[in-house]
LODREN-484288 format. One line per field, with one value per atom (N, C-alpha, C): atom name; x negated, y, z. Coordinates in nm, 2 decimals. Example, Ala and Ser with C-alpha at 12.3 -4.5 7.8 and 13.67 -1.06 7.14 Angstrom:
<tizas>
name (N CA C N CA C)
c1 (-1.32 -1.23 -1.32 -1.28 -1.37 -1.29)
c2 (-0.57 -0.45 -0.33 -0.22 -0.11 0.00)
c3 (0.78 0.78 0.78 0.71 0.71 0.79)
</tizas>
This chain:
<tizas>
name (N CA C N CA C N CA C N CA C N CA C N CA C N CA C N CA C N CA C N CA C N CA C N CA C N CA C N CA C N CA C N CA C N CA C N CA C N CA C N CA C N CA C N CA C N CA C N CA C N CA C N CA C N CA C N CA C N CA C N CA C N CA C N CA C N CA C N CA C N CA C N CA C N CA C N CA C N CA C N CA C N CA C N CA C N CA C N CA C N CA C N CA C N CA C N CA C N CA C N CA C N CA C N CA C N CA C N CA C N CA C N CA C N CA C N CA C N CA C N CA C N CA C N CA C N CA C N CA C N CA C N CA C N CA C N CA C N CA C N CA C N CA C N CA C N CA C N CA C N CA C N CA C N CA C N CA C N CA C N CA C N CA C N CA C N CA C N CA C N CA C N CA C N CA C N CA C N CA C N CA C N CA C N CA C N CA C N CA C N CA C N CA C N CA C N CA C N CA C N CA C N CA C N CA C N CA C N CA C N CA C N CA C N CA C N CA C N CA C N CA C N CA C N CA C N CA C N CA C N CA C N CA C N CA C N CA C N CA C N CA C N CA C N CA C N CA C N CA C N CA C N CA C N CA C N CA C N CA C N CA C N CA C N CA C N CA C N CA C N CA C N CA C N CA C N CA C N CA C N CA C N CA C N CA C N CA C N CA C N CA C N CA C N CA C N CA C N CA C N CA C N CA C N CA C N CA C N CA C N CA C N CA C N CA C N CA C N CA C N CA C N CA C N CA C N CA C N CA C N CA C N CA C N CA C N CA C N CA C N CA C N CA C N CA C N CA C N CA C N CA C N CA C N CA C N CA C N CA C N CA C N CA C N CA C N CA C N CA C N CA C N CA C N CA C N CA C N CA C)
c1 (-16.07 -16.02 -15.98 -15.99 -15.95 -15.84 -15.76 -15.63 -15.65 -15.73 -15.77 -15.65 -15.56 -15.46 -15.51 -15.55 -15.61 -15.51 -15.59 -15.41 -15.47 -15.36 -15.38 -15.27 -15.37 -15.25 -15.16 -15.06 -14.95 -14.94 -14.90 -14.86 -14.80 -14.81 -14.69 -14.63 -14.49 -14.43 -14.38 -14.30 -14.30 -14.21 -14.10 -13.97 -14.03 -14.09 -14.15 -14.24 -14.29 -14.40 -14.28 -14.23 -14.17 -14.04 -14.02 -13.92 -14.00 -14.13 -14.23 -14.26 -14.27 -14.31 -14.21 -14.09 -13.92 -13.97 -13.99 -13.93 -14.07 -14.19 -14.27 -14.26 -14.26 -14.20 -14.06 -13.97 -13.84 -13.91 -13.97 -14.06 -14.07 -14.16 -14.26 -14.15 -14.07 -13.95 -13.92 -13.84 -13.77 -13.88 -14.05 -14.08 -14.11 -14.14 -14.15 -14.04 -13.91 -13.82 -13.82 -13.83 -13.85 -13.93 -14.06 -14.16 -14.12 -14.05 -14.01 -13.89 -13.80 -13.68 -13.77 -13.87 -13.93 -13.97 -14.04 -14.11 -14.00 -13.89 -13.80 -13.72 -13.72 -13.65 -13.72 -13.85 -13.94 -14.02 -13.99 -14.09 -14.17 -14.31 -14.43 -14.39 -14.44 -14.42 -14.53 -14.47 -14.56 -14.66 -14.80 -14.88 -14.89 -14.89 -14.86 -14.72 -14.70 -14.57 -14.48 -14.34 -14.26 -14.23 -14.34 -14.31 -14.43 -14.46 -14.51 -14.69 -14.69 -14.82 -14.86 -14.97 -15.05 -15.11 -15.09 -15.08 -15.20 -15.28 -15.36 -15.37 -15.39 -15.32 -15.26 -15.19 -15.16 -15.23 -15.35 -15.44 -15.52 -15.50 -15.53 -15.42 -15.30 -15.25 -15.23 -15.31 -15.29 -15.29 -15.37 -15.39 -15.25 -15.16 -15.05 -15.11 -15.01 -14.96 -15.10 -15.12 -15.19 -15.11 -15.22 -15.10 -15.23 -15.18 -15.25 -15.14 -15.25 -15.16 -15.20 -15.13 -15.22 -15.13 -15.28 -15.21 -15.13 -15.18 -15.12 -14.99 -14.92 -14.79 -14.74 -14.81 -14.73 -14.63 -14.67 -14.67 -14.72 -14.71 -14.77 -14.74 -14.85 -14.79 -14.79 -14.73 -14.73 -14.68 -14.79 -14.73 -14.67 -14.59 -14.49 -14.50 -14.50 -14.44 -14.43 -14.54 -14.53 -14.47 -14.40 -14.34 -14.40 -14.40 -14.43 -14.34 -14.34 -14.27 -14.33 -14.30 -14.38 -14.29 -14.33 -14.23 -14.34 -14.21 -14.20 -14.30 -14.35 -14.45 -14.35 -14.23 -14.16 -14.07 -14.08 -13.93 -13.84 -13.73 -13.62 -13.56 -13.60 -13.54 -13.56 -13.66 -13.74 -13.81 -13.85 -13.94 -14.12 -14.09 -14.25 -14.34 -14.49 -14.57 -14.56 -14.55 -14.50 -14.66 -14.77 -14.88 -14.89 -14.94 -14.93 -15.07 -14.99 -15.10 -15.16 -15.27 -15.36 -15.33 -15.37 -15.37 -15.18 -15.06 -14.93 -14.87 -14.94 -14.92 -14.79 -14.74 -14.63 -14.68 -14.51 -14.55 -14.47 -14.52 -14.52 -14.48 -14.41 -14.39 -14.45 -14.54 -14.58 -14.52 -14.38 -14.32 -14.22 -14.15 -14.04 -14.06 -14.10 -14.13 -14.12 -14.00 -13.96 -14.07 -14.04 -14.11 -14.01 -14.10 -14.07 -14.17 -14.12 -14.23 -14.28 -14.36 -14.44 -14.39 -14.25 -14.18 -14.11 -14.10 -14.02 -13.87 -13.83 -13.80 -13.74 -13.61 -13.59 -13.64 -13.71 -13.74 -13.73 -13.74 -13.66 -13.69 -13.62 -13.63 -13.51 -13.56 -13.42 -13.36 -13.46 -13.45 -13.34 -13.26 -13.08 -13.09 -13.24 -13.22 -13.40 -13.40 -13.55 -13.62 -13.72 -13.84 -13.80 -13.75 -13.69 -13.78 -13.76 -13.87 -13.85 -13.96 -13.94 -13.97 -13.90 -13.92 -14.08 -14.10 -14.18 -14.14 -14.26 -14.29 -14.42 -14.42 -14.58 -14.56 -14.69 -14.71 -14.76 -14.78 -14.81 -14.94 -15.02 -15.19 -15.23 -15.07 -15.10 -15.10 -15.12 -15.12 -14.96 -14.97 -14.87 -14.80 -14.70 -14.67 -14.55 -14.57 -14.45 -14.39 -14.28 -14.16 -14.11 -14.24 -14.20 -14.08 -13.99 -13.95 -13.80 -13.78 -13.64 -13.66 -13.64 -13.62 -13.51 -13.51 -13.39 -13.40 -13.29 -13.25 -13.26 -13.38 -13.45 -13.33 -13.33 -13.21 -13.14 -13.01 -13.01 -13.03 -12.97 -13.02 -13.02 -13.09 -13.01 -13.01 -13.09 -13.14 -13.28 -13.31 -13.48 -13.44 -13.60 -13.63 -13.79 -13.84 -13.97 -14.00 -14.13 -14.21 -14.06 -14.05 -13.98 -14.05 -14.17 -14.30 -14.40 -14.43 -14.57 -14.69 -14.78 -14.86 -15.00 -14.96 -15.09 -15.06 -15.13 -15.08 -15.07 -14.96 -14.88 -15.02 -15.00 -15.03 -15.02 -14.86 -14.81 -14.78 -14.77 -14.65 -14.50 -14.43 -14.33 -14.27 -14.32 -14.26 -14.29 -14.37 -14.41 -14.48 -14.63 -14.73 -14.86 -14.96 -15.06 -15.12 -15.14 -15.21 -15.35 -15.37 -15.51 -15.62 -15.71 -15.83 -15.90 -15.95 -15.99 -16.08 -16.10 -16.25 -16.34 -16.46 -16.55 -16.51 -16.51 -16.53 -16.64 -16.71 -16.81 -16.89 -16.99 -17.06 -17.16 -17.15 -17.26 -17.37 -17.50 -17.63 -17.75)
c2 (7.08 7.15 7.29 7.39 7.52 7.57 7.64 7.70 7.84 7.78 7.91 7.88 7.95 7.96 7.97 7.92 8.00 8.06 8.20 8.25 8.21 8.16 8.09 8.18 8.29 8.38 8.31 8.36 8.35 8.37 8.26 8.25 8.34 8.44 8.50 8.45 8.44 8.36 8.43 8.34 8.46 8.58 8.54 8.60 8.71 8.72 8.89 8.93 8.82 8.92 9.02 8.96 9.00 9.15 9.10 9.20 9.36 9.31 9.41 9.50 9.42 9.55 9.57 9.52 9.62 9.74 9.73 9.88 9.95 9.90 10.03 10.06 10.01 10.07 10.14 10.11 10.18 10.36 10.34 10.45 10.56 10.50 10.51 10.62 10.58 10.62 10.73 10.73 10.82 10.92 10.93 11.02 11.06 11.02 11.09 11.15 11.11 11.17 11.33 11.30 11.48 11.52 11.52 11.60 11.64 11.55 11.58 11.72 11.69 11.79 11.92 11.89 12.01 12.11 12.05 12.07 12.18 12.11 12.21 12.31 12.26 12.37 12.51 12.45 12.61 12.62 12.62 12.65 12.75 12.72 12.82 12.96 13.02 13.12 13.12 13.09 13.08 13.18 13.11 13.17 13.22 13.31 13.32 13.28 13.24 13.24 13.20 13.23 13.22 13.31 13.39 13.46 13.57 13.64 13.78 13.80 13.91 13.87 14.02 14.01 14.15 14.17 14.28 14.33 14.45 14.47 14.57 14.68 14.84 14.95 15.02 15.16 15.21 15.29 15.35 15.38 15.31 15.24 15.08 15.12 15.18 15.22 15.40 15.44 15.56 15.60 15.53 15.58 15.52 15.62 15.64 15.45 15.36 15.26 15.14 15.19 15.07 14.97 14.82 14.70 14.59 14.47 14.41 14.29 14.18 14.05 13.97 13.90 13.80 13.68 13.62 13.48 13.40 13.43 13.33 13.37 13.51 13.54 13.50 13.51 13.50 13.62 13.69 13.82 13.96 14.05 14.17 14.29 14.39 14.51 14.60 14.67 14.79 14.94 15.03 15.15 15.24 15.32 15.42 15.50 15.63 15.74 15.75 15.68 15.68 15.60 15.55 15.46 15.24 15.22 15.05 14.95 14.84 14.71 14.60 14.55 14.39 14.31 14.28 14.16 14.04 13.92 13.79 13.75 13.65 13.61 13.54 13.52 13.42 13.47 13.43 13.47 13.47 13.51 13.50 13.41 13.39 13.34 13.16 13.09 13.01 12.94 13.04 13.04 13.03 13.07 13.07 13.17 13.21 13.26 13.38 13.52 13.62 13.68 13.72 13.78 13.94 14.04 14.12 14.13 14.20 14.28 14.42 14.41 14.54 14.63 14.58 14.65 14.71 14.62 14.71 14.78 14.75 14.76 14.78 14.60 14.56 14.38 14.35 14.24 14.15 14.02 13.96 13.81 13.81 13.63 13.56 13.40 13.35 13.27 13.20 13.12 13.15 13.25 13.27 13.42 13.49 13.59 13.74 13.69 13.85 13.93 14.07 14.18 14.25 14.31 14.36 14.49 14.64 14.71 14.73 14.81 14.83 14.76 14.80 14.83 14.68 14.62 14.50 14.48 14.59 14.59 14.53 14.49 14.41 14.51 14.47 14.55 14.49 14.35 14.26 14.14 14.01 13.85 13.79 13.66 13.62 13.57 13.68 13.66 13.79 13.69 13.76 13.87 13.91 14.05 14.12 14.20 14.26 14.10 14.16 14.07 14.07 13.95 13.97 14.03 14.10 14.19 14.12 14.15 14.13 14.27 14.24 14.41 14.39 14.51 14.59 14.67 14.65 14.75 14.78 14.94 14.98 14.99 14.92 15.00 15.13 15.13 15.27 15.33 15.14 15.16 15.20 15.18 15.24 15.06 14.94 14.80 14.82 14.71 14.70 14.56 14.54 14.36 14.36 14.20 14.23 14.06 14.11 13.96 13.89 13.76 13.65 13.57 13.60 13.41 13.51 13.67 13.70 13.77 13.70 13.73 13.85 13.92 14.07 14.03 13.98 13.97 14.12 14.11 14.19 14.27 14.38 14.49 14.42 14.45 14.38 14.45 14.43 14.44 14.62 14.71 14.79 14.91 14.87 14.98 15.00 15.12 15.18 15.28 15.33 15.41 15.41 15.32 15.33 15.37 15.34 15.34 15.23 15.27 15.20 15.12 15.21 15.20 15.10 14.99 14.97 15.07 15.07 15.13 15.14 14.99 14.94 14.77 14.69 14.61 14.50 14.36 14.27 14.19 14.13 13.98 13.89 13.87 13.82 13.81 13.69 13.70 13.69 13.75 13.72 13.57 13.51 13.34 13.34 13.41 13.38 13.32 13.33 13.24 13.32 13.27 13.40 13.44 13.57 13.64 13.58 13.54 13.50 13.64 13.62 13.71 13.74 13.87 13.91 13.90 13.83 13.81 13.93 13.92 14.02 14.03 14.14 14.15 14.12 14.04 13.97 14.13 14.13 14.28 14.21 14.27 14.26 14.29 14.18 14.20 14.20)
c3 (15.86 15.75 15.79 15.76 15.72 15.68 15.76 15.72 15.58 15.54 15.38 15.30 15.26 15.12 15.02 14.93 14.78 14.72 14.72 14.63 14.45 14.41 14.27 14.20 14.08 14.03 13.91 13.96 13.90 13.75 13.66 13.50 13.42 13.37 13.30 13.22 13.23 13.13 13.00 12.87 12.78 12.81 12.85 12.91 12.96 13.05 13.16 13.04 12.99 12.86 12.80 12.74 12.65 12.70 12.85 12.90 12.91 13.00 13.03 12.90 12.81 12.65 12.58 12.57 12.57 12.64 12.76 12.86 12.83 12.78 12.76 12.63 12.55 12.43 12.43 12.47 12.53 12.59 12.71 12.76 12.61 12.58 12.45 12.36 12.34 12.21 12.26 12.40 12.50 12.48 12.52 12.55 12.43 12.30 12.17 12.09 12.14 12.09 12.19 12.30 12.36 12.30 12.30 12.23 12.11 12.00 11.91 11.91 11.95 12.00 12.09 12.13 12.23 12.08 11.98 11.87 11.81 11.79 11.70 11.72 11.89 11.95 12.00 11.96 11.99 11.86 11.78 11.65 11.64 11.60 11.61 11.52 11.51 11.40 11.32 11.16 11.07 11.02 11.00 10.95 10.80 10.69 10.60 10.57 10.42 10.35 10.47 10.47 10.54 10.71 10.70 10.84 10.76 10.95 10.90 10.86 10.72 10.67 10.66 10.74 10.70 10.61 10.51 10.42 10.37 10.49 10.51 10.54 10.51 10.58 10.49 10.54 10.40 10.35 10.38 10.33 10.22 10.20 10.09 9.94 9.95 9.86 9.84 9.87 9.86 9.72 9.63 9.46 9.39 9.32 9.22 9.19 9.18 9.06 9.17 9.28 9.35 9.37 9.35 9.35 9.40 9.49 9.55 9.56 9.54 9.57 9.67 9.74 9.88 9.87 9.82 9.80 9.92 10.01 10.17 10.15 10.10 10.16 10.02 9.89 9.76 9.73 9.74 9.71 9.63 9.58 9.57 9.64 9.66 9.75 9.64 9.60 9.50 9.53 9.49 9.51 9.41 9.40 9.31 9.35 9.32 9.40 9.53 9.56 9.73 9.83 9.73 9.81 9.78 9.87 9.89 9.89 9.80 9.78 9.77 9.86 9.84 9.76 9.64 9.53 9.56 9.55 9.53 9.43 9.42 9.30 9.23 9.23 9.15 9.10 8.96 8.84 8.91 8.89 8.91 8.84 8.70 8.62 8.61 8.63 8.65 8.77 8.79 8.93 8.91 8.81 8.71 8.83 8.82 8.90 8.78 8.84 8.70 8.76 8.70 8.70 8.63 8.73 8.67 8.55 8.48 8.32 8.38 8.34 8.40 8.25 8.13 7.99 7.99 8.02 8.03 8.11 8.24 8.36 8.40 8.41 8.37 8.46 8.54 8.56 8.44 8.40 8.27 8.29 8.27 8.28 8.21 8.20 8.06 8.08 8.13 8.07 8.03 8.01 7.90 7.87 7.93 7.86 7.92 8.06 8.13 8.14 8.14 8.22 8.29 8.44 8.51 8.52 8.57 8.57 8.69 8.72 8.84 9.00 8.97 9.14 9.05 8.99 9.00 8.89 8.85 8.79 8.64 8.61 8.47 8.38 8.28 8.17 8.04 8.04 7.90 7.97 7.87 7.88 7.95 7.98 8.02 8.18 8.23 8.34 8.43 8.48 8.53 8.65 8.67 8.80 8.82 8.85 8.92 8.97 9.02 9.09 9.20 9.34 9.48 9.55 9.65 9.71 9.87 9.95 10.10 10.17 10.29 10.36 10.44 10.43 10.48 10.60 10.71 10.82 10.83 10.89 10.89 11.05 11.06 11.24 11.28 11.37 11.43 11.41 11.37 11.35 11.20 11.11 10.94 10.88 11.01 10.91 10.86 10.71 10.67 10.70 10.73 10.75 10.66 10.62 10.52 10.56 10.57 10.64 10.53 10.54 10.41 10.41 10.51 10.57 10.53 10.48 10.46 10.29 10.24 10.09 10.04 9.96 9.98 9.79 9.70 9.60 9.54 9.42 9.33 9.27 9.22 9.15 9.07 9.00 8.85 8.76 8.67 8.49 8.51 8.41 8.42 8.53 8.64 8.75 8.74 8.70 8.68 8.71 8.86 8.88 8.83 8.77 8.78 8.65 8.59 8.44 8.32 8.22 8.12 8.05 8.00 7.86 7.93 7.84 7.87 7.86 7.92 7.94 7.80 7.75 7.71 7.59 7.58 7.48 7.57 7.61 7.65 7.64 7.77 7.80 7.74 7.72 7.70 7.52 7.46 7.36 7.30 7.23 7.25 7.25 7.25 7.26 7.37 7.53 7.63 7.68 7.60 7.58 7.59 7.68 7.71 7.58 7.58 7.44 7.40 7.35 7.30 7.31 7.40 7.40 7.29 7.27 7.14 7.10 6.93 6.93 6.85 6.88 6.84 6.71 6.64 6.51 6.46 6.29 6.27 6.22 6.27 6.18 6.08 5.99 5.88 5.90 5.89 5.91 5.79)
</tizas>
């Protein structure tokens, strides 16, 4: 006979089963709660809304009463008198999406009815201040960037430097309800 040992492997019982997949799951938790904490404690810097959004150059607004909106930041860039504001897409009043009117050249609320003029401005309705604006920087290269993620509370009632008059005939109706587009007059044939 032969001094051969067979090695005969060993049984896992439930007990070591069961202890062995506690501690890697345990592992498991431990190392996804860092990653998670790693995650928040260095946050990316957002792309669009809430951080910084380029706005184009300033050459882009050089024409009196230019105005441009970008949807990623929710925003418009508008020009006055030379000077640039990026307003909030959102009422003050509501928080409705306020669209500007090309025909009053006026921004217009259609759910209750505010206007604001060019630069943001209260101009009637029941909305309690200007349009919130965010600041603006231009670089060196003429881009414009405008800082979504710090909101700067719109003028109140009662501060105009800009246009008073509509330009032209309302979007809008007075109940706050989009104007009905005009129909052809019927001509006689």
């Amino acid at each position: 006979m032969t001094d051969e040992t067979q090695h005969v492997p060993e049984d896992i019982d439930r007990r070591r089963f069961l202890n062995g997949t506690w501690k890697v799951l345990g592992v498991a938790l431990v190392a996804e709660a860092a990653w998670t904490s790693y995650d928040i404690l260095h946050p990316r810097p957002a792309a669009g809304f809430g951080g910084a959004v380029e706005a184009g150059n300033v050459a882009d607004y050089a024409e009196e009463g230019a105005i441009q909106y970008f949807l990623n930041g929710r925003f418009y860039v508008t020009q006055y008198q030379g000077g640039l504001r990026a307003l909030y897409q959102k009422c003050p009043h509501l928080g409705c999406r306020v669209p500007y009117c090309d025909s009053a050249q006026q921004f217009q609320c259609p759910c209750h009815g505010s206007i604001y003029n060019i630069i943001g401005e209260y101009q009637q309705g029941p909305a309690p201040r200007g349009m919130d604006r965010f600041p603006i920087s231009i670089q060196s290269d003429g881009t414009v960037l405008v800082d979504t993620a710090s909101i700067v509370e719109g003028p109140p009632r009662g501060v105009r430097e800009g246009p008073t008059q509509a330009a032209g005939p309302s979007c809008v109706t007075s109940g706050g309800e989009a104007a009905p587009s005009p129909t052809p007059e019927a001509t006689p044939s």
